[in-house]
C-alpha positions as CSV (number, residue, x, y, z in Angstrom):
1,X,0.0,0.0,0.0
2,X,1.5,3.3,-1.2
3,X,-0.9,6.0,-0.7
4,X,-1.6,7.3,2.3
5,X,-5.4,5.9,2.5
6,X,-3.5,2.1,2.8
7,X,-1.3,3.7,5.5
8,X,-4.0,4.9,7.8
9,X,-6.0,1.8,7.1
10,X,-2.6,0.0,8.6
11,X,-1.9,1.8,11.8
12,X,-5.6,1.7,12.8
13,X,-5.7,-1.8,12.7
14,X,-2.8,-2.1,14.4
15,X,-3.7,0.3,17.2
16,X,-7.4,-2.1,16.9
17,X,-5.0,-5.2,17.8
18,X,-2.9,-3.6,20.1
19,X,-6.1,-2.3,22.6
20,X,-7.6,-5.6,22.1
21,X,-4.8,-6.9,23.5
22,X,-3.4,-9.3,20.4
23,X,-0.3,-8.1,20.4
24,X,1.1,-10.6,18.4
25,X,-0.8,-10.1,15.2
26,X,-0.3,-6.4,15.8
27,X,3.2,-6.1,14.3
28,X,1.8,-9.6,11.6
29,X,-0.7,-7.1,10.2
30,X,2.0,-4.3,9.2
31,X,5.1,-6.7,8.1
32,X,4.3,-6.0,4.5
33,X,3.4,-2.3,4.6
34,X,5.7,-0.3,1.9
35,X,7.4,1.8,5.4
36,X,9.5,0.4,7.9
37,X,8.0,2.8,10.2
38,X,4.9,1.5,10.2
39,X,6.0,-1.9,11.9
40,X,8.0,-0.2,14.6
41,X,4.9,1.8,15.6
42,X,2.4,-1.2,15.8
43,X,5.4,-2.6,18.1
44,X,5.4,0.3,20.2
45,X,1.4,0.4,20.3
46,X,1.8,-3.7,21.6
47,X,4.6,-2.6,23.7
48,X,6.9,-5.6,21.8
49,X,10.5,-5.6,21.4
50,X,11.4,-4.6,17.9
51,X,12.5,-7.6,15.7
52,X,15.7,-5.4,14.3
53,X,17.7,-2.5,15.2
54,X,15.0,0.8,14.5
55,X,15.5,2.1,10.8
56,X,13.6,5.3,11.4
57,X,15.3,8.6,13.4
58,X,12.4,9.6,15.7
59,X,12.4,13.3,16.6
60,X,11.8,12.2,20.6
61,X,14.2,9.2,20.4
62,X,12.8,5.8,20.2
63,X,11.9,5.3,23.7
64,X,9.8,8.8,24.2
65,X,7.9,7.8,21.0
66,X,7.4,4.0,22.2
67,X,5.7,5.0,25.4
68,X,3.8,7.8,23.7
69,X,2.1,5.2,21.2
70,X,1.9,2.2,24.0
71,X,-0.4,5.5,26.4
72,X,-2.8,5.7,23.2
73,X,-3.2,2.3,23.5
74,X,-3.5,1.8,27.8
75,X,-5.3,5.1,27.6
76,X,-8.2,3.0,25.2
77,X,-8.0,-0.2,27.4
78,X,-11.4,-1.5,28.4
C-alpha cells in the first residue's frame, strides 16, 4: 500500500490489535506495509520488542515515542 489511505488503514488496525490486547498479530498485520515505520509503531502500540535495530530517526528518540504510542493504547483499554 503506497498512498496514504492504505497507511491509515494499517496503523488503525494495528492500534485495533494492540487495545484488544493481540499483540502478536499487531506487528503480523504491518510486516508488508511499503514503510518500515509502520512496523515499529504497531510494536510500540503492543509494547513488543522490535524484531531489528529501528531504521527510522524519531524526533523524541525511540523510547519517548514507544511509550507515547503504547499510552494511546493503555489510555483506550477496556
Amino acid at each position: 500500500m503506497n498512498d496514504l489511505a492504505g497507511l491509515r488503514q494499517l496503523l488503525a488496525l494495528a492500534f485495533h490489535q494492540a487495545v484488544q490486547t493481540s499483540r502478536a498479530s499487531t506487528t503480523t498485520s504491518v510486516a508488508d506495509a511499503d514503510h518500515a515505520s509502520c512496523a515499529e509503531i504497531a510494536a510500540f502500540m503492543a509494547d513488543l520488542p522490535l524484531s531489528v535495530g529501528s531504521g527510522a530517526l524519531w524526533v523524541s528518540g525511540e523510547e519517548h515515542t514507544r511509550q507515547q504510542w503504547h499510552g494511546l493504547v493503555l489510555a483506550r483499554w477496556p
